[in-house]
N, C-alpha and C positions, 0 to 999 in steps of 0.2 A: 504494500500500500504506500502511494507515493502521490507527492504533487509533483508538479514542475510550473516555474516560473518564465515564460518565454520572454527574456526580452534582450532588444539588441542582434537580435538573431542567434542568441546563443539558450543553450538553456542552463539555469540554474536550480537544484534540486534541492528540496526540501524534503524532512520529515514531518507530517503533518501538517497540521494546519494552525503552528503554536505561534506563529505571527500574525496572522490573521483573528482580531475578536471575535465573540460575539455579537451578531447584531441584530433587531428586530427584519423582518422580511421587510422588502420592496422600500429601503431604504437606502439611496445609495451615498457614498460620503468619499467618494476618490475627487471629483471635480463639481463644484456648482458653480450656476452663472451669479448667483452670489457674491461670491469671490472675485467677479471680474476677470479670472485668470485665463489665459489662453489653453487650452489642453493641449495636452504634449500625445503625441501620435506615436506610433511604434515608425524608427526610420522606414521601415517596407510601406508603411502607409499612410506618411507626411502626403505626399504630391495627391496621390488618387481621393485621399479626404478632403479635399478642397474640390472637391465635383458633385461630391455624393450628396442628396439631401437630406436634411434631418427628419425629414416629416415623408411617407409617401402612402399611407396607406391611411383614408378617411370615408367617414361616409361620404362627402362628397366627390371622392375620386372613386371609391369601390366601384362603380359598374365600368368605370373605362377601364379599368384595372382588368377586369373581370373578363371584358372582351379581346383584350391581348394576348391574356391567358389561354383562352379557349384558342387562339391561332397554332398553340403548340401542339395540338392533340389532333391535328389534319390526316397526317401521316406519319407514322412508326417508320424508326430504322429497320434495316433486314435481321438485326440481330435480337431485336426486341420482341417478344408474345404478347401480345394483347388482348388480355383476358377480362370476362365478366363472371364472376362466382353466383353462384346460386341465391348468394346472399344481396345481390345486386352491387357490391362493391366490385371496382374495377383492380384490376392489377397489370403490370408492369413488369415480366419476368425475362431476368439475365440470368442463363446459365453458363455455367464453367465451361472451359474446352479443355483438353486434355489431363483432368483429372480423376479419380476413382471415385464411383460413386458405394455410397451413400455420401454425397457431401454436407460439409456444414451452410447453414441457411440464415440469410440478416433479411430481416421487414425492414423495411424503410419506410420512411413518414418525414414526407413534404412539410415546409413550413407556406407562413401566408398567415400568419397571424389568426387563424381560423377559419378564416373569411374567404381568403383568396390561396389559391396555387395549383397544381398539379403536377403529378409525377412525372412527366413527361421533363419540368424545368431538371431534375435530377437527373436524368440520363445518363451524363457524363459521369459522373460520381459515382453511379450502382456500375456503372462498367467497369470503372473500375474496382471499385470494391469485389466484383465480380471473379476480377483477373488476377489481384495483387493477395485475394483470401480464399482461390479455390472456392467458393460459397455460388448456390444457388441465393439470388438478388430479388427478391418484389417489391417492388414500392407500388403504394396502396394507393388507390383515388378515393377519397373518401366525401362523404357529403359534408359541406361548409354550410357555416353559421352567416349571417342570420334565418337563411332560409330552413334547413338544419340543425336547431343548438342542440344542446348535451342531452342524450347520450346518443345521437343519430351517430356521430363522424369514429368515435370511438370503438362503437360496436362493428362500424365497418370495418377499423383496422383487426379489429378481435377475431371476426369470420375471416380474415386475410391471413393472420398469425394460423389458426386451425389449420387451413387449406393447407398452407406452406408447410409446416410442420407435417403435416400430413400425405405430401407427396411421396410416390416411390425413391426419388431420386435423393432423397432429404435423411439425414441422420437425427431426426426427433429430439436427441439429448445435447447435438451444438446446433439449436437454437438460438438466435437472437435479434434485439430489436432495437431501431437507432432511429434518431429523426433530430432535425433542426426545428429552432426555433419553437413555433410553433406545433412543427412536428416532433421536436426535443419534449416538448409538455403531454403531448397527445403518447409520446414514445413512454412516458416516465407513468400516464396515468395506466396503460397498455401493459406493465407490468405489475401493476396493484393489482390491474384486475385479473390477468393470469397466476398469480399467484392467491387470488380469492378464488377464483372458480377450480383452479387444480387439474384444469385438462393442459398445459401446454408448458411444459418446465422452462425458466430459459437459464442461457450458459452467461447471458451478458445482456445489460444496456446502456446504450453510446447515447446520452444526451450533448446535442453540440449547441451552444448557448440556448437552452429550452426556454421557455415561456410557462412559468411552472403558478405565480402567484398575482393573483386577482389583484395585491393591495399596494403593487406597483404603480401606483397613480396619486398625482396632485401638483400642485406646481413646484413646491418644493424639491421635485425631483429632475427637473427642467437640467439640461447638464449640456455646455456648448461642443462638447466631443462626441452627442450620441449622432447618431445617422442611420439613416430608414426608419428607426423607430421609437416614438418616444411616449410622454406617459400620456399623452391624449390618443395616440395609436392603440395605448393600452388599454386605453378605459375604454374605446371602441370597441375592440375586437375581443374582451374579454366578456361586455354586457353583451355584443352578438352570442357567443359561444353559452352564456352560461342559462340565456333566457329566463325562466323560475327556477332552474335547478338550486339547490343546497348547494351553495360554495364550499359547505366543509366533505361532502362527499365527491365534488367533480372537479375539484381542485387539488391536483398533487402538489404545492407547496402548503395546504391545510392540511391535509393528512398525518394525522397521529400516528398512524398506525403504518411504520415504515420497517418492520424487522421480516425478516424471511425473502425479502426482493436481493437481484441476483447482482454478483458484481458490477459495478457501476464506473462508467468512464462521463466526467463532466468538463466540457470544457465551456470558454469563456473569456474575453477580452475586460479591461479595465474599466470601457469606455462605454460597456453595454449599459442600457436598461437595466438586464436582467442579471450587470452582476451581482449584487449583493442575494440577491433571494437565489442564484444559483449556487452559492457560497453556501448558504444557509441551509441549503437543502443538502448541499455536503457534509456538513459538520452534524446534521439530522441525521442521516443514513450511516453515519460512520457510530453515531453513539444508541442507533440500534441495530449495531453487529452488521453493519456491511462492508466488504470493501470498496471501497470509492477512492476513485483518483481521479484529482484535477488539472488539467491543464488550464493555468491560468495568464491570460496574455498580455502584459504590457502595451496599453495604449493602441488597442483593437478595438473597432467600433461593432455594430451589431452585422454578421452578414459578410465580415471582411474577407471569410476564406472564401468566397465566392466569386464575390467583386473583384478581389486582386488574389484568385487561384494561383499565379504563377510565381510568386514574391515565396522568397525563403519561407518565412514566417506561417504563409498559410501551409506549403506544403508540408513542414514541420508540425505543423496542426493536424492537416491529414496522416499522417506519418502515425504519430500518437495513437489515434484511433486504430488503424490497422495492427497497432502493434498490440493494443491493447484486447482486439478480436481475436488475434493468433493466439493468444495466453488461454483466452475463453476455448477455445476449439481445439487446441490441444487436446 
């Protein structure tokens, strides 16, 4: 069990989380526009954060949003299956080439803050995952909120997890399940509830900056280094997602009840929203017997490994992950 410290391009290791306080959820206290102070960027993404917007996901952008999205889903590559389950969830599958099967298998889950995305934007990313972990790959389509809220989009990754789990081709026991963002929260709630219902064991989950707690909102969280998303994004797409539901049952940063879920990989930039309640949710898991490691990144905004895929930093961030799958699949 280890953290790691990304910054500079190098990494720095720690044991645990003994520099890191305590702190209440969805508070964050690395940069406020308070302060006045400029935020300081990780060298790999001084230049590209000066393009990126802080804001892009509202109710009154959601439907253009929505229809740019849907342009991804025209046409499948030749190496992709495009499938519809029984369950009416869509899926997304990459399989391995030249390895033995029973392979290990990772769910994927899209972000889009609830509201907006498709697996389709993930492609690149499950291929490779695909190729660099020998794993059969799904990533889930699942239905978005507000048309959608809790429990529609969930239960669709849930019949996605079975299926997968349940293929010929699939080794049942290296299981696992990863998602960004949004799909980080939908990935971390994904194993609550696999680990309550008892049908689908898993080996690992990759949360990559998750969207885990409702109570990251208010102005006071306003911070000049976030980008893509910030706490009005929040209050958006969390009151789409949770409609009447119980925040303390559809919310995996509410969750008490966090022991028996499966080794945990979190990462997360300085400059996210979602650092502190990702933090939080580590130091949670860790003090109900799990193992979790963090990658935590020096002055990364929300989305970075994406935006600037090819910079040291994010591929170091991918890097992590797969290293951290291989361990699980062993």
């Amino acid at each position: 069990m280890h953290d790691r410290l990304v910054e500079n391009g190098a990494h720095a290791r720690r044991k645990g989380l003994v520099d890191i306080a305590p702190r209440p959820p969805g508070r964050t206290i690395i940069v406020t526009s308070s302060t006045g102070a400029r935020p300081t960027f990780h060298p790999d993404l001084e230049r590209i954060a000066r393009y990126i917007p802080r804001q892009l996901v509202t109710r009154r952008s959601l439907p253009l949003l929505q229809r740019l999205t849907a342009l991804q889903n025209r046409q499948a590559p030749k190496d992709v299956e495009v499938l519809t389950l029984s369950s009416g969830a869509g899926v997304r599958l990459f399989r391995p080439t030249g390895v033995t099967e029973p392979t290990p298998a990772l769910l994927w889950i899209h972000g889009g803050g609830y509201v907006l995305g498709s697996p389709a934007q993930d492609d690149a990313l499950c291929r490779r995952f695909a190729k660099e972990l020998g794993a059969t790959v799904a990533a889930v389509k699942y239905r978005l909120a507000p048309q959608n809220p809790y429990p529609a989009g969930l239960e669709d990754c849930y019949s996605a997890l079975k299926w997968l789990a349940a293929l010929p081709a699939v080794d049942p026991t290296r299981v696992a399940v990863a998602g960004a963002s949004a799909g980080g929260g939908l990935a971390a709630a994904l194993a609550l509830l696999a680990r309550d219902r008892g049908e689908v064991s898993l080996a690992a989950q990759i949360l990559v900056y998750p969207m885990l707690d409702d109570r990251s909102v208010g102005p006071d969280l306003e911070n000049p280094g976030h980008r893509l998303w910030t706490q009005g994004s929040n209050k958006f797409g969390w009151s789409a997602y949770l409609g009447g539901a119980d925040p303390a049952v559809a919310v995996p940063g509410r969750r008490e009840d966090l022991a028996g879920l499966p080794p945990t990989w979190i990462g997360v930039g300085t400059l996210d929203l979602f650092h502190d309640e990702d933090m939080a949710y580590a130091e949670r898991l860790r003090a109900a017997g799990v193992d979790c490691q963090v990658e935590e990144v020096y002055g990364a905004f929300h989305g970075f490994d994406q935006i600037a895929a090819k910079t040291p930093v994010a591929q170091a961030f991918m890097s992590s992950q797969c290293e951290r799958l291989r361990a699980a699949f062993a």
